[in-house]
N, CA, C and O of each residue as an XYZ file, in Angstrom:
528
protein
N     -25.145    -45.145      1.189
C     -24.919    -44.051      2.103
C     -26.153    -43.932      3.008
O     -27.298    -43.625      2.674
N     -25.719    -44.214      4.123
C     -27.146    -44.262      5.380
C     -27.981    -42.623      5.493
O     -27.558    -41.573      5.010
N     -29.149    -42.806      6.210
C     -29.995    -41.680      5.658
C     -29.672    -41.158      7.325
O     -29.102    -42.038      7.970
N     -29.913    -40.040      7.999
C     -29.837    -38.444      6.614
C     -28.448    -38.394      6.371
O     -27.548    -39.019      6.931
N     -28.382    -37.318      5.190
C     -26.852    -37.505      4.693
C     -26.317    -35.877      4.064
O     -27.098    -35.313      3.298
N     -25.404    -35.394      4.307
C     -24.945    -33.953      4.099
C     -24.727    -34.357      2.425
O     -24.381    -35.424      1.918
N     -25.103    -32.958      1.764
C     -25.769    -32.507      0.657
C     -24.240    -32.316     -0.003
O     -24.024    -32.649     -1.169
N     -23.150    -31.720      0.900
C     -22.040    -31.757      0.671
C     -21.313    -33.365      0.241
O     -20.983    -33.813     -0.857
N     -21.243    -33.969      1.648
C     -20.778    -35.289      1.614
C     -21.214    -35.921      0.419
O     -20.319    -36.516     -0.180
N     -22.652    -35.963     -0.228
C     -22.831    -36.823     -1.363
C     -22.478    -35.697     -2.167
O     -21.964    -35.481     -1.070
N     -22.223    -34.761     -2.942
C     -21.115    -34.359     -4.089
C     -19.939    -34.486     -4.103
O     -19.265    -34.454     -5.133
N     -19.399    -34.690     -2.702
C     -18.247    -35.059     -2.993
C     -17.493    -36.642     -3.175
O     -16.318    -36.878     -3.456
N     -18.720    -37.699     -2.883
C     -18.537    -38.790     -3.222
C     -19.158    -38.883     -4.727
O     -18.707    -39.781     -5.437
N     -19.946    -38.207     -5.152
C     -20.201    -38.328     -6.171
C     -18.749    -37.354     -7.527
O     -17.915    -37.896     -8.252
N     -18.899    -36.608     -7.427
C     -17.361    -36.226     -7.880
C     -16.086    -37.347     -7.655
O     -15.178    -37.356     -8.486
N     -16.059    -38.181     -6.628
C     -14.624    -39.419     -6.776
C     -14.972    -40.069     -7.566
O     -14.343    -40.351     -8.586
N     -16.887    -40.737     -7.023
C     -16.916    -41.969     -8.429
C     -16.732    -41.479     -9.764
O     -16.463    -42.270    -10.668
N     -16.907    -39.675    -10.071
C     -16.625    -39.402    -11.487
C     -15.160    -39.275    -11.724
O     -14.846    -38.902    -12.854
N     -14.387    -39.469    -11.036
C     -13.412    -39.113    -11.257
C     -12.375    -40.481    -11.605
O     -11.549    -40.640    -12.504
N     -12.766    -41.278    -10.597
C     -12.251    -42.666    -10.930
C     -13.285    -43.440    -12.020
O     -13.123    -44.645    -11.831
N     -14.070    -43.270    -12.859
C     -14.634    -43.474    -13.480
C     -14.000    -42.830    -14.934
O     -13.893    -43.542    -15.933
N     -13.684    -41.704    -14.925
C     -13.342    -41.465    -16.028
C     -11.263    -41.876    -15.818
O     -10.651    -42.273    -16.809
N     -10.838    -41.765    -15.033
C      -9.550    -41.987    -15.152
C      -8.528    -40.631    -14.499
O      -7.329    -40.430    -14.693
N      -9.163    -40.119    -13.969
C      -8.806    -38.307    -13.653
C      -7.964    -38.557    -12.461
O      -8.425    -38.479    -11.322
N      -7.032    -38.785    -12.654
C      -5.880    -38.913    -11.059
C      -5.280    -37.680    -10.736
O      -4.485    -37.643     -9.796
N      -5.491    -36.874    -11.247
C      -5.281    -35.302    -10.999
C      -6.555    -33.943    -10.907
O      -7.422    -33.780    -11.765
N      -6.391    -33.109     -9.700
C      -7.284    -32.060    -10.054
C      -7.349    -31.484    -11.135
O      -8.526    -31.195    -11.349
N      -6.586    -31.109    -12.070
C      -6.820    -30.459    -13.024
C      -6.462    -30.738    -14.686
O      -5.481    -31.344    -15.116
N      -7.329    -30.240    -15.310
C      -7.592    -30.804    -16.682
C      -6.973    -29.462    -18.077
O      -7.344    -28.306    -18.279
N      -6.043    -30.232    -18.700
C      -5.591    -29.040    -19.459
C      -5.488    -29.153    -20.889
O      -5.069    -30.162    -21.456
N      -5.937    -27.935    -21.558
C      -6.039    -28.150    -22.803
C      -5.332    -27.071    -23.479
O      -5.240    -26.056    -22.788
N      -4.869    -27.015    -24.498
C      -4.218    -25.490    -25.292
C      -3.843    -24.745    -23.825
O      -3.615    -25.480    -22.864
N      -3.790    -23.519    -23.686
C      -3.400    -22.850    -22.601
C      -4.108    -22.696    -21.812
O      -3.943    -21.693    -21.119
N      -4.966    -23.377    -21.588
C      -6.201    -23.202    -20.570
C      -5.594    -24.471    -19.435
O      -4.646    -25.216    -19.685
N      -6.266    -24.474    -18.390
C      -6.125    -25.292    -17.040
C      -7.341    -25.005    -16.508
O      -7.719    -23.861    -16.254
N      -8.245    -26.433    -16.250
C      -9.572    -26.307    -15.291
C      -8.900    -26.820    -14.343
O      -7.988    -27.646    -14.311
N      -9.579    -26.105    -13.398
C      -9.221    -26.779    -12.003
C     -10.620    -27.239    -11.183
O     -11.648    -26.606    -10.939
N     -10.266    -28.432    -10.906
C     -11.786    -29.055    -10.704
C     -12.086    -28.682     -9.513
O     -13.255    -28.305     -9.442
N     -11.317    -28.612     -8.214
C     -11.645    -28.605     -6.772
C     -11.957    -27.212     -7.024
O     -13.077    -26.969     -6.574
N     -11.255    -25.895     -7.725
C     -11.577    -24.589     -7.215
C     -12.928    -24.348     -8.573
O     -13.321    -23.237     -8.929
N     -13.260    -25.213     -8.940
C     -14.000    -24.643     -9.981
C     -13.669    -23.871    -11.062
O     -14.652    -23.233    -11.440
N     -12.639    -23.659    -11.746
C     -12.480    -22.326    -12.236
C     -11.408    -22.887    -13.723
O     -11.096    -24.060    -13.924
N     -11.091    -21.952    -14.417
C     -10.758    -22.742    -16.008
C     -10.320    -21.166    -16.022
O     -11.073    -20.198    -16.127
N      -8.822    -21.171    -15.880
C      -7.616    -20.144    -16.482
C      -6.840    -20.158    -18.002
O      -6.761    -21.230    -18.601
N      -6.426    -19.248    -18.436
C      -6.155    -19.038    -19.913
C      -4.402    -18.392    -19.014
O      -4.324    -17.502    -18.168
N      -3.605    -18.967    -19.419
C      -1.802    -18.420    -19.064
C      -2.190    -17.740    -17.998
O      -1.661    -16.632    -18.087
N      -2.941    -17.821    -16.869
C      -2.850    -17.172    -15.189
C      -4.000    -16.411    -14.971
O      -4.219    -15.927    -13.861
N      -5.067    -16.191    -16.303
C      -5.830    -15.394    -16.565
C      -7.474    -16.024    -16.140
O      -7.908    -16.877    -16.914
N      -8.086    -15.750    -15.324
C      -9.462    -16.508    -15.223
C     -10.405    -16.559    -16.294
O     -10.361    -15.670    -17.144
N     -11.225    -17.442    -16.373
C     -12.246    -17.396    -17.985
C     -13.236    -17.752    -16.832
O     -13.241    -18.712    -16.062
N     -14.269    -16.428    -16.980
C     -15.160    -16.509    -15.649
C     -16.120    -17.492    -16.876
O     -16.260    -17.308    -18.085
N     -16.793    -18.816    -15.755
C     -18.003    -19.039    -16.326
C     -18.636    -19.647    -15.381
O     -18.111    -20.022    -14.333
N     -20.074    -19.819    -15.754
C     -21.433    -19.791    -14.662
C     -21.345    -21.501    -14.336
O     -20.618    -22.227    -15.013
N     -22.035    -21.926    -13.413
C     -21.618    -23.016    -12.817
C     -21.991    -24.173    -13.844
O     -21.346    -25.218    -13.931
N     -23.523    -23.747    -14.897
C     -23.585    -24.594    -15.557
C     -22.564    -24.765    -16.889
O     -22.534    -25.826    -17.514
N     -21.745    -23.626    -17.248
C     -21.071    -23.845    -18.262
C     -19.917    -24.587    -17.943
O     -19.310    -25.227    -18.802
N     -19.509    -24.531    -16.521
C     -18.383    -25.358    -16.192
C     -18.262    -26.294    -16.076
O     -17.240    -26.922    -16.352
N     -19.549    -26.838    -15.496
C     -20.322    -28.318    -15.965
C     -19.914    -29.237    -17.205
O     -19.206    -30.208    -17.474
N     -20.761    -28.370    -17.769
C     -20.999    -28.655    -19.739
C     -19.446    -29.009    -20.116
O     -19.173    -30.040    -20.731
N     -18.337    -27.964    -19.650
C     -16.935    -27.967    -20.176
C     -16.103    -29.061    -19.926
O     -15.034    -29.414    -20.424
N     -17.109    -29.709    -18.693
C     -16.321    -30.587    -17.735
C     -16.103    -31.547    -18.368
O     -15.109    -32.146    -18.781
N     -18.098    -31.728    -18.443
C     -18.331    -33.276    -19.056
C     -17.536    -33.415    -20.511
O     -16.977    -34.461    -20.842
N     -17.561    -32.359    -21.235
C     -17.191    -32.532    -22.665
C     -15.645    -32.496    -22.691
O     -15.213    -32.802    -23.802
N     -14.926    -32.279    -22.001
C     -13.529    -32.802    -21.368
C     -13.219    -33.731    -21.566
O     -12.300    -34.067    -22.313
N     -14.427    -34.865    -20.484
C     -13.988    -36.184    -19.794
C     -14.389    -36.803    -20.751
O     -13.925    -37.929    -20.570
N     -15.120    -36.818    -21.936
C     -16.027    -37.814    -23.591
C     -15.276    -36.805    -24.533
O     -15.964    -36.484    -25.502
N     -13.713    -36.082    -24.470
C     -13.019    -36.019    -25.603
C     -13.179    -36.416    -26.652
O     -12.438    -37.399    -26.631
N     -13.707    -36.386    -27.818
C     -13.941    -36.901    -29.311
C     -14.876    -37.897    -29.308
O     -15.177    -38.646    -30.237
N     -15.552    -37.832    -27.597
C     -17.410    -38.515    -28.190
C     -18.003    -37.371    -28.673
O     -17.843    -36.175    -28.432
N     -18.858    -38.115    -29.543
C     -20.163    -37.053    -29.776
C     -20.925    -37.605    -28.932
O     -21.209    -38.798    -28.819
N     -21.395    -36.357    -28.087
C     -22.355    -36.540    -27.054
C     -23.704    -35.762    -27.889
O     -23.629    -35.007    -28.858
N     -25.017    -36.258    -27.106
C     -26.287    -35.677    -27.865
C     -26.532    -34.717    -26.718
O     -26.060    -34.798    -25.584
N     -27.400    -33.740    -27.234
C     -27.969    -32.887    -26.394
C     -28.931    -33.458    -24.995
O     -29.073    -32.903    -23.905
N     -29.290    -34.274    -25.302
C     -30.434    -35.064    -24.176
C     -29.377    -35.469    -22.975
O     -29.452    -35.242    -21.768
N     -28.279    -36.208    -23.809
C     -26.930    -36.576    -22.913
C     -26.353    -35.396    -21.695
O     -25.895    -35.474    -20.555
N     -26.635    -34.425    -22.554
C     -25.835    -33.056    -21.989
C     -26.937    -32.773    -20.771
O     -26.611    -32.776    -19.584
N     -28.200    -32.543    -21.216
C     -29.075    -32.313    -20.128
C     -29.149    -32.804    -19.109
O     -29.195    -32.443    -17.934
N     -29.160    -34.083    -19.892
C     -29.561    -34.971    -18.467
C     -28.193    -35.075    -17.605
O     -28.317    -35.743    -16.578
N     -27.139    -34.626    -17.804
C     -26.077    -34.576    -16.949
C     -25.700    -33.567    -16.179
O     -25.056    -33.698    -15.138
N     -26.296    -31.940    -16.917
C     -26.333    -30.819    -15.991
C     -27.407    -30.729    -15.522
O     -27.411    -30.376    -14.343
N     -28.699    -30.977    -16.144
C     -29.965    -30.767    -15.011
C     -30.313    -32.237    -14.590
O     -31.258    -32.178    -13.804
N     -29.978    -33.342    -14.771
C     -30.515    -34.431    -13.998
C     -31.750    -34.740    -14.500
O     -32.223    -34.481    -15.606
N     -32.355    -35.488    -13.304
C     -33.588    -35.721    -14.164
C     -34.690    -34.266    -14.249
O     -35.682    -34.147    -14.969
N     -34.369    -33.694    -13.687
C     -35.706    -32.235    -13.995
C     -35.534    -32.240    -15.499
O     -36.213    -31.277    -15.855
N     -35.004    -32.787    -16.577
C     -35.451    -32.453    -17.647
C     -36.255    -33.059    -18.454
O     -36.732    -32.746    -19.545
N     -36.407    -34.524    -17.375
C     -38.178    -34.725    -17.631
C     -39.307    -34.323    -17.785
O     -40.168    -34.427    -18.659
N     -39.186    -33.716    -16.576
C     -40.263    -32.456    -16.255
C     -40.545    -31.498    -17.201
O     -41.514    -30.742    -17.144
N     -39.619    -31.519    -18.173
C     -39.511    -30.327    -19.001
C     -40.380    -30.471    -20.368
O     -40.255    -31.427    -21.134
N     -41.190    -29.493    -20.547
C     -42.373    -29.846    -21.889
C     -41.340    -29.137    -23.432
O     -41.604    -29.139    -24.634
N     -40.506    -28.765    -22.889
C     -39.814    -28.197    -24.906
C     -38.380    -28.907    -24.638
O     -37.314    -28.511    -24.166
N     -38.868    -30.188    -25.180
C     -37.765    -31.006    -25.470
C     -36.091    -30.832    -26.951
O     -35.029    -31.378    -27.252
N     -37.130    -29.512    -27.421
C     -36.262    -29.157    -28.538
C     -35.635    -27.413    -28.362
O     -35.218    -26.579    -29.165
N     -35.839    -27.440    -26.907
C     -35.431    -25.806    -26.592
C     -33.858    -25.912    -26.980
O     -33.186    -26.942    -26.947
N     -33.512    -24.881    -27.279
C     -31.904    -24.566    -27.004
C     -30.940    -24.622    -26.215
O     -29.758    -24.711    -26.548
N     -31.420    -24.569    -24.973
C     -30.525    -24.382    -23.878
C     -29.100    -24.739    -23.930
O     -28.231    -23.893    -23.723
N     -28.779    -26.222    -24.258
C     -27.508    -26.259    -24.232
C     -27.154    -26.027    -25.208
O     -25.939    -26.222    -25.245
N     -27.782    -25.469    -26.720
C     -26.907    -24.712    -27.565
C     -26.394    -23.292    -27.035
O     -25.246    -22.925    -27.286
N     -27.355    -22.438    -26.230
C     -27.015    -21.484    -26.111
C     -25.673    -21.208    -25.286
O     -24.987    -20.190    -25.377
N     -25.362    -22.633    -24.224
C     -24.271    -22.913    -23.550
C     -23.188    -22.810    -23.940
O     -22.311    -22.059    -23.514
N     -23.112    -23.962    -25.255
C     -22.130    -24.175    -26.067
C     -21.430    -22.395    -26.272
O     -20.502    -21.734    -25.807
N     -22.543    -22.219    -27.249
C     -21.969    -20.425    -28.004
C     -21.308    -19.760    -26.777
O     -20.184    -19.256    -26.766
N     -22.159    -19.833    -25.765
C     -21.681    -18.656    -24.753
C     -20.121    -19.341    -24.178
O     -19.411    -18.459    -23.697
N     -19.615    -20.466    -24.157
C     -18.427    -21.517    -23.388
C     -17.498    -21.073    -24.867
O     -16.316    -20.813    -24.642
N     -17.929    -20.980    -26.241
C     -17.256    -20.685    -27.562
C     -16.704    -19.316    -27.308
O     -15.492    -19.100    -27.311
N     -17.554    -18.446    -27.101
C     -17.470    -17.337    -26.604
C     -16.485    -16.572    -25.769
O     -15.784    -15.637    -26.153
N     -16.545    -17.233    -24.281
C     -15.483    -17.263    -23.728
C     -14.237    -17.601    -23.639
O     -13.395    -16.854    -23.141
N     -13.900    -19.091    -24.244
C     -12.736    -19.413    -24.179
C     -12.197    -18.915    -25.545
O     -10.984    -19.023    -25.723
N     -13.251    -18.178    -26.906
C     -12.215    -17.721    -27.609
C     -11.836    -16.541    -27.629
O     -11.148    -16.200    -28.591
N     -12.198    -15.430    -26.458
C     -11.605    -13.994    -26.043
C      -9.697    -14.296    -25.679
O      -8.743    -13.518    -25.713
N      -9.822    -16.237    -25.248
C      -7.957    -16.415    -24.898
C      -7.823    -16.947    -26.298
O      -6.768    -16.704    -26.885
N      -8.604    -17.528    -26.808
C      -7.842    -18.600    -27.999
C      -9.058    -18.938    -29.111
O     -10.244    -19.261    -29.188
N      -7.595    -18.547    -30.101
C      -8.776    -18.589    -31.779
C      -9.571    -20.061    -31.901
O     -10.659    -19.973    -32.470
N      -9.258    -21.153    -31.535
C      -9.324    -21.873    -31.980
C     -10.858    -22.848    -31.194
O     -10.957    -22.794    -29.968
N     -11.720    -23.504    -31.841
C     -12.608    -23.792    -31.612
C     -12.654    -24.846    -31.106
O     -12.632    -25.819    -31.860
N     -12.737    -25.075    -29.579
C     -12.316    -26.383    -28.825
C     -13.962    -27.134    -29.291
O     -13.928    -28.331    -29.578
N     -14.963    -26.606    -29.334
C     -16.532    -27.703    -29.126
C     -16.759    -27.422    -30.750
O     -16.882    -26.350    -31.342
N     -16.769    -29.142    -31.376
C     -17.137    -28.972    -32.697
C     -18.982    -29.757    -32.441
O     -19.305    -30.755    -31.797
N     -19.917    -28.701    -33.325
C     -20.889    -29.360    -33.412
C     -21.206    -30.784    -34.443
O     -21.082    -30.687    -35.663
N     -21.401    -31.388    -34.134
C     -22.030    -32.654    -34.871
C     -23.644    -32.729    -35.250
O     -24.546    -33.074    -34.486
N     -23.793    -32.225    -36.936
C     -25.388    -31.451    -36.581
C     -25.924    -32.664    -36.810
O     -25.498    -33.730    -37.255
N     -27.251    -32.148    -36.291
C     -28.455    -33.078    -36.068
C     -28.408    -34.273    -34.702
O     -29.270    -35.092    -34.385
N     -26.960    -33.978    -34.028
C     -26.842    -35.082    -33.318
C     -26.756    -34.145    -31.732
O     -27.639    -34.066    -30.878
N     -25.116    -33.392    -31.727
C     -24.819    -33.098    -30.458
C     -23.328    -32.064    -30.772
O     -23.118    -31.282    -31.699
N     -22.472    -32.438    -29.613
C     -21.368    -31.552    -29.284
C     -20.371    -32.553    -29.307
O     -20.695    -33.660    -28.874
N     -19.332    -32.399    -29.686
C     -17.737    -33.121    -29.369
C     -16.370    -32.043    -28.871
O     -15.836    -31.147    -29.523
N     -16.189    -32.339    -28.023
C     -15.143    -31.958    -27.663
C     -14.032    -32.412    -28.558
O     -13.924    -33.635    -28.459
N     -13.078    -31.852    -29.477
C     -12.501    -31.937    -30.480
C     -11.499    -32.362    -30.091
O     -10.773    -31.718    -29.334
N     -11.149    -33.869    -30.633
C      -9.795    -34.929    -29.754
C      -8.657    -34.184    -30.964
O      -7.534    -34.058    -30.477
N      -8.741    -33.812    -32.055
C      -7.411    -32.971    -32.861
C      -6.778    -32.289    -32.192
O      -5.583    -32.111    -32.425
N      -7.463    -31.674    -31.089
C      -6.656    -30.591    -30.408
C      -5.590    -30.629    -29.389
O      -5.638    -31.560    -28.585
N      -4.917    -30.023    -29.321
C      -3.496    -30.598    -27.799
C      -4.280    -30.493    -26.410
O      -4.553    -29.446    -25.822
N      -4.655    -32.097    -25.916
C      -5.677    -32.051    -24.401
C      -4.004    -32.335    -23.617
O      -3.903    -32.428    -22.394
């Protein structure tokens, strides 16, 4: 992509290569009664919005598209913050645990059931048992 280049234009080429990369021929991704919708950002429960912050929608995304990988926490970082989490001196902070709970949180005010199983000592899985 020739230089200078709109900040827009490269997310949204970067969003196709993720998209044809993972196999996603549709905007939206559905699990139990929930529906993300990738272009509007947003993840509904039967018509109902499940407000969440840009990084949790992130987190929900990726752990979507690696269904029944266990992903590690470093994995997770480095995919919502990029590389700034180099930069970062507490390599054993919480952050994306606290994500997880708060994304647990939300989607179980629609539904009992626990879509992110932890894998301890390792990471997060998006739980392939469940109806995706």
């Amino acid at each position: 992509m020739p230089k200078p280049y709109s900040l827009l234009e490269l997310g949204s080429r970067m969003q196709a290569i993720t998209r044809r990369k993972h196999g996603v021929t549709q905007d939206t991704l559905t699990f139990g009664g929930f529906v993300m919708n990738l272009s509007e950002r947003s993840v509904r429960h039967d018509g109902t919005e499940v407000v969440l912050t840009r990084r949790e929608f992130d987190l929900l995304h990726y752990l979507l598209l690696h269904r029944g990988r266990v992903l590690t926490r470093m994995q997770l970082s480095e995919h919502i913050w990029g590389n700034m989490i180099s930069d970062r001196d507490d390599h054993d902070s919480n952050f994306i645990d606290v994500h997880v709970k708060n994304i647990r949180k939300k989607l179980g005010a629609f539904d009992t059931r626990d879509w992110v199983e932890t894998v301890r000592g390792i990471g997060y899985r998006f739980k392939p048992t469940q109806e995706v």
